[in-house]
PyMOL commands that place a pseudoatom at each C-alpha (Angstrom):
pseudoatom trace, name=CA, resn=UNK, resi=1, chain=A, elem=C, hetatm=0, pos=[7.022, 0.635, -9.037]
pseudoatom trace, name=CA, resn=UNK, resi=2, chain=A, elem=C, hetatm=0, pos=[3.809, -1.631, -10.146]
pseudoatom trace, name=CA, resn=UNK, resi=3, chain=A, elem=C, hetatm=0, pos=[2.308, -3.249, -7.844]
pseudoatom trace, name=CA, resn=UNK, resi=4, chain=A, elem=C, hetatm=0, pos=[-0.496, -5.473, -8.797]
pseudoatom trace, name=CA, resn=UNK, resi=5, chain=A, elem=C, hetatm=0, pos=[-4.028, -6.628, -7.357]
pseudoatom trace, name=CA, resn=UNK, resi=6, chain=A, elem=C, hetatm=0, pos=[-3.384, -9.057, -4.818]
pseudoatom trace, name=CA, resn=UNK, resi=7, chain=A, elem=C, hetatm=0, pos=[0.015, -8.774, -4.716]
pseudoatom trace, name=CA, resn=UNK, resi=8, chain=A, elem=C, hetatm=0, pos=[2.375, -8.971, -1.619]
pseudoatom trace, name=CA, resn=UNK, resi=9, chain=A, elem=C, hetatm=0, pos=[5.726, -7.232, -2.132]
pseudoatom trace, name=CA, resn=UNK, resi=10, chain=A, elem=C, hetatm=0, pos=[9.120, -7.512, 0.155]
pseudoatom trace, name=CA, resn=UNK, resi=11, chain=A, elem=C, hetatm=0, pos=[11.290, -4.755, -0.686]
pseudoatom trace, name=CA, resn=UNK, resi=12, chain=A, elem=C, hetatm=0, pos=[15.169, -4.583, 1.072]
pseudoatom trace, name=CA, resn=UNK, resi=13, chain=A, elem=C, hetatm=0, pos=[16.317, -0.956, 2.831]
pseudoatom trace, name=CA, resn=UNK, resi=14, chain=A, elem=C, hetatm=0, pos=[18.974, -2.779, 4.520]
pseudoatom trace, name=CA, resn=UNK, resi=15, chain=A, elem=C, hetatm=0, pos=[18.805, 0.220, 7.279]
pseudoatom trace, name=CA, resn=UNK, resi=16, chain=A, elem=C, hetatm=0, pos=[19.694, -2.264, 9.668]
pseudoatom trace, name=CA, resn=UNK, resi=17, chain=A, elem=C, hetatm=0, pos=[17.772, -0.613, 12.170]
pseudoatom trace, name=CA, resn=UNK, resi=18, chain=A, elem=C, hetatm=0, pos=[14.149, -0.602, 13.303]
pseudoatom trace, name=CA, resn=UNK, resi=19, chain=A, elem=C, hetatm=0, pos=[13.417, 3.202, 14.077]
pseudoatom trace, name=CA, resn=UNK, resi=20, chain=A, elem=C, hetatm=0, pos=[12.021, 3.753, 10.875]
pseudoatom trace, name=CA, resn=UNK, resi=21, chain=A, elem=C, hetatm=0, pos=[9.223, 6.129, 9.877]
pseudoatom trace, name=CA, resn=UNK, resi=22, chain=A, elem=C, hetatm=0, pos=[7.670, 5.132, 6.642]
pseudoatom trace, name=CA, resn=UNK, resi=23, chain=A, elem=C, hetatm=0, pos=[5.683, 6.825, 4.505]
pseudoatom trace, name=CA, resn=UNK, resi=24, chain=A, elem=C, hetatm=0, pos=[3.934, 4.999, 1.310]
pseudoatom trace, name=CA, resn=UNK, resi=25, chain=A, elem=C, hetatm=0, pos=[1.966, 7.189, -1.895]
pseudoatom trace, name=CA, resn=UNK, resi=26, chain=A, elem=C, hetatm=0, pos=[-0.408, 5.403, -4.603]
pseudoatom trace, name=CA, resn=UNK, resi=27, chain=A, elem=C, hetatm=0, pos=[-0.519, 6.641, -7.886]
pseudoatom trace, name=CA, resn=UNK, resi=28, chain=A, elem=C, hetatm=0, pos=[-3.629, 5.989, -10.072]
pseudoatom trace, name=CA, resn=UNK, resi=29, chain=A, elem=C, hetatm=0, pos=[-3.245, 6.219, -13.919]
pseudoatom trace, name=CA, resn=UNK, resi=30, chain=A, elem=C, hetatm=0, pos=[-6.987, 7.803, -14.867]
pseudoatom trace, name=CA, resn=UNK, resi=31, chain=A, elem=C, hetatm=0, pos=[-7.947, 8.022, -18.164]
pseudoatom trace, name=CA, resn=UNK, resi=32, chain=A, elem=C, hetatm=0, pos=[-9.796, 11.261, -17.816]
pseudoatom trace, name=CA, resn=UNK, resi=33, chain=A, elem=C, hetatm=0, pos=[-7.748, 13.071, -15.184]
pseudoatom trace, name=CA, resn=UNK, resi=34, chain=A, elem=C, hetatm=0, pos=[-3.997, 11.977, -15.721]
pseudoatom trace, name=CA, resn=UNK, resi=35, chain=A, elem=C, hetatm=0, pos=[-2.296, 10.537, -12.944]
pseudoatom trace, name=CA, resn=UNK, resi=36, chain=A, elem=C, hetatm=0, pos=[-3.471, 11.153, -9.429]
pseudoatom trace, name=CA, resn=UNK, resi=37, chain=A, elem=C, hetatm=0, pos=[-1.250, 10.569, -6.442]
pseudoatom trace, name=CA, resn=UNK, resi=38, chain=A, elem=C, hetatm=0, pos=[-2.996, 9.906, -3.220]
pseudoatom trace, name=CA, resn=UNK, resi=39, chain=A, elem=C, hetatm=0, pos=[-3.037, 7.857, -0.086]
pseudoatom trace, name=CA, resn=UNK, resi=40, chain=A, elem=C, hetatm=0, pos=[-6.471, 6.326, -0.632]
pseudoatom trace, name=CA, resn=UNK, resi=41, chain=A, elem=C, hetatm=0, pos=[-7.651, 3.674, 1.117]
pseudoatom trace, name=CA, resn=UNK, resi=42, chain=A, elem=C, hetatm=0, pos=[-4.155, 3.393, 2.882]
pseudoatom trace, name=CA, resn=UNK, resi=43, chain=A, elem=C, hetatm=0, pos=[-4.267, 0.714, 5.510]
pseudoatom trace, name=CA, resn=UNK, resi=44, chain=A, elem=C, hetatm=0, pos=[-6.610, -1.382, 3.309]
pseudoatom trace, name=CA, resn=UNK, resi=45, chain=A, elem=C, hetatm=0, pos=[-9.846, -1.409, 3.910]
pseudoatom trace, name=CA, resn=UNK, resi=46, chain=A, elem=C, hetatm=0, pos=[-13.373, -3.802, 3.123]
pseudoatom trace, name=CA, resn=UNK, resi=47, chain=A, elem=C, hetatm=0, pos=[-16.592, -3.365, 1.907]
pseudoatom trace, name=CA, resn=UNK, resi=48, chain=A, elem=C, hetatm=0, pos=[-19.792, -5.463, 1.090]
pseudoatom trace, name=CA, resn=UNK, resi=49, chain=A, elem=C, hetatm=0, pos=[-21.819, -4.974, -1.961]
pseudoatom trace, name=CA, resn=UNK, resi=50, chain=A, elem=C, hetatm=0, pos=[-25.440, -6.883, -1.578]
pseudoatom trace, name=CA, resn=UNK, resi=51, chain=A, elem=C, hetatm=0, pos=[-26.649, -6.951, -5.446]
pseudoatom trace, name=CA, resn=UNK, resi=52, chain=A, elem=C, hetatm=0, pos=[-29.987, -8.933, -5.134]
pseudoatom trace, name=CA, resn=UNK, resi=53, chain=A, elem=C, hetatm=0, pos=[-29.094, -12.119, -4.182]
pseudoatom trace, name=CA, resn=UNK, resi=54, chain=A, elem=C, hetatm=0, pos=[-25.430, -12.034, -4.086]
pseudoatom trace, name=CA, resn=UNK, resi=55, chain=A, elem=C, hetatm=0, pos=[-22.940, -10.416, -1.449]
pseudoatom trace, name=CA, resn=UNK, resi=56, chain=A, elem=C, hetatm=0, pos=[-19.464, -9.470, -2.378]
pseudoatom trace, name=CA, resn=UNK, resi=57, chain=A, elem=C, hetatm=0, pos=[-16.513, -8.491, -0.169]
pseudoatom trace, name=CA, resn=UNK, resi=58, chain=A, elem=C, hetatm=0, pos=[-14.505, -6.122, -1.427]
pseudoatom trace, name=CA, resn=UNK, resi=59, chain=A, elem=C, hetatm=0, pos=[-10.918, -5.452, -0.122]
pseudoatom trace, name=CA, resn=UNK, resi=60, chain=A, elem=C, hetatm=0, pos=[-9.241, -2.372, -1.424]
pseudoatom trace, name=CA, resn=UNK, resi=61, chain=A, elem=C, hetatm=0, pos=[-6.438, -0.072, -0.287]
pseudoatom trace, name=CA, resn=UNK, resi=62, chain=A, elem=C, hetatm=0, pos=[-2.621, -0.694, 0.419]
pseudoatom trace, name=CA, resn=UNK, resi=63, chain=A, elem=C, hetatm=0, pos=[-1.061, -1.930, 3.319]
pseudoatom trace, name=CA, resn=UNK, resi=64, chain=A, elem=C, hetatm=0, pos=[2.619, -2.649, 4.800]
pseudoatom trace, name=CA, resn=UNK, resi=65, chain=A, elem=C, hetatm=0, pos=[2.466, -5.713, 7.647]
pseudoatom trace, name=CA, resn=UNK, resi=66, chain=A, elem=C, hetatm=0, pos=[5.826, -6.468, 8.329]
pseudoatom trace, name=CA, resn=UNK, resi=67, chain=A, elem=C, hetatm=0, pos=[9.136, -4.218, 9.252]
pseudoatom trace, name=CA, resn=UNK, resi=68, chain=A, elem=C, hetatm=0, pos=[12.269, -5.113, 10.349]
pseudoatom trace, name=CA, resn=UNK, resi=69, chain=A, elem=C, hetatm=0, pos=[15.917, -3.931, 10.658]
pseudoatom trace, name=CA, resn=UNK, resi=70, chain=A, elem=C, hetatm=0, pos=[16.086, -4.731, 6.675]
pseudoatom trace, name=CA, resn=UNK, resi=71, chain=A, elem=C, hetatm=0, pos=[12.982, -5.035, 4.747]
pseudoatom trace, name=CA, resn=UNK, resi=72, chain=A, elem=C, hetatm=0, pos=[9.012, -4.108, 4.697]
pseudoatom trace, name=CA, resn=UNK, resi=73, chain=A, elem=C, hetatm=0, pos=[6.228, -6.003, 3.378]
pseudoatom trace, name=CA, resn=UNK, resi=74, chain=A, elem=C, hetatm=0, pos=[3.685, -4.568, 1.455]
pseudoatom trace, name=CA, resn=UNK, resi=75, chain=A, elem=C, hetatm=0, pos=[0.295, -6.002, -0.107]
pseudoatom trace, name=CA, resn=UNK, resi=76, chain=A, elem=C, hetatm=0, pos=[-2.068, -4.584, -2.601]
pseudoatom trace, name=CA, resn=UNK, resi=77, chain=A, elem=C, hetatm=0, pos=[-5.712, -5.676, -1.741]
pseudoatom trace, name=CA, resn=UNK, resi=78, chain=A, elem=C, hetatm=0, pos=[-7.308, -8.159, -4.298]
pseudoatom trace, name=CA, resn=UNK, resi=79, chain=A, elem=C, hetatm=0, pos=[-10.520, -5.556, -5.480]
pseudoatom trace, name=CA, resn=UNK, resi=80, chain=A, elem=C, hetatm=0, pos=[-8.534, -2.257, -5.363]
pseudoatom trace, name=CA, resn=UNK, resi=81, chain=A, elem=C, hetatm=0, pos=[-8.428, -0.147, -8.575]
pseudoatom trace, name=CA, resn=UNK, resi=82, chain=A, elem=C, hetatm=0, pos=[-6.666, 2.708, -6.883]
pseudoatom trace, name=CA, resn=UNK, resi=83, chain=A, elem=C, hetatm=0, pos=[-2.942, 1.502, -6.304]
pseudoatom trace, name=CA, resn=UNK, resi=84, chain=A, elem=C, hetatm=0, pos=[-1.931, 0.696, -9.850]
pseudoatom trace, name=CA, resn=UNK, resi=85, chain=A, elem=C, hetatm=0, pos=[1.741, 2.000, -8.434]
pseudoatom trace, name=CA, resn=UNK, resi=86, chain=A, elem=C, hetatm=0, pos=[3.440, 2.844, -5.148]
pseudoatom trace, name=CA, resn=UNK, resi=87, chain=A, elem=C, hetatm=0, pos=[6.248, 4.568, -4.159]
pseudoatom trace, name=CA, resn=UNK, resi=88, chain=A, elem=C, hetatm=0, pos=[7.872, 3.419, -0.349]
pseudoatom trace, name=CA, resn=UNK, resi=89, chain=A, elem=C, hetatm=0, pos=[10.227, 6.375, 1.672]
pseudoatom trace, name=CA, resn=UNK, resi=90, chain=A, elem=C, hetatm=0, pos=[11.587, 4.961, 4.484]
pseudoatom trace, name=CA, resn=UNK, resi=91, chain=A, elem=C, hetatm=0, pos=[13.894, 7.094, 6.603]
pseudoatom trace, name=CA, resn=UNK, resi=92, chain=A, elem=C, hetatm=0, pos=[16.044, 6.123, 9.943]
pseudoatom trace, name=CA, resn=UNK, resi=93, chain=A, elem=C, hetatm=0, pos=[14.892, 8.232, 12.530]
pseudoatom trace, name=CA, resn=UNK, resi=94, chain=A, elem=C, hetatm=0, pos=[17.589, 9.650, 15.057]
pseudoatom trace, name=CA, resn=UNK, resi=95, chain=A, elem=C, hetatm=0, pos=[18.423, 8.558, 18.653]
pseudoatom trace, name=CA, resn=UNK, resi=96, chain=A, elem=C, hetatm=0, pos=[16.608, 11.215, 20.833]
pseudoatom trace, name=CA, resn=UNK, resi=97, chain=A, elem=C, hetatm=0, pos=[18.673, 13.794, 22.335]
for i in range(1, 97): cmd.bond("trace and resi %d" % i, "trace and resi %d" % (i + 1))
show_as sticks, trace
zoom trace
């Protein structure tokens, strides 16, 4: 699914259960090198470009912030390039024996 700079998305698993273990992928359309699936930057991440007299912040990367029994949050950093799409797994882990 696209997910676009900036953006914050809530998606619905309706699991009903919080012993999840989650597992997000990025996938970059290049122009040169086709598409490129990778976990860059997961997490999110900053940076600080100093270009003479101006400094930048940079935020880049993916991140999820929020899980419950029925939905994650996710949010796309407002610089990144990388995470044009993403793909969310989400799988109920099992009692322990």
């Amino acid at each position: 699914m696209e997910i676009l700079q900036g953006q914050i998305l809530i998606l619905q698993h309706n699991l009903e259960s919080q012993e999840l273990f989650v597992y997000v992928l990025g996938k970059l359309e290049h122009p040169t090198y086709g598409d490129i699936t990778h976990q860059d930057y997961f997490g999110g991440d900053h940076f600080v470009d100093e270009i003479e007299l101006y400094i930048t912040t940079n935020f880049v990367g993916v991140q999820w912030d929020t899980l419950n029994s029925n939905e994650i949050r996710l949010h796309r950093m407002t610089n990144d390039s990388l995470w044009q799409y993403i793909r969310v797994l989400i799988w109920e882990l099992p009692p322990p024996p």
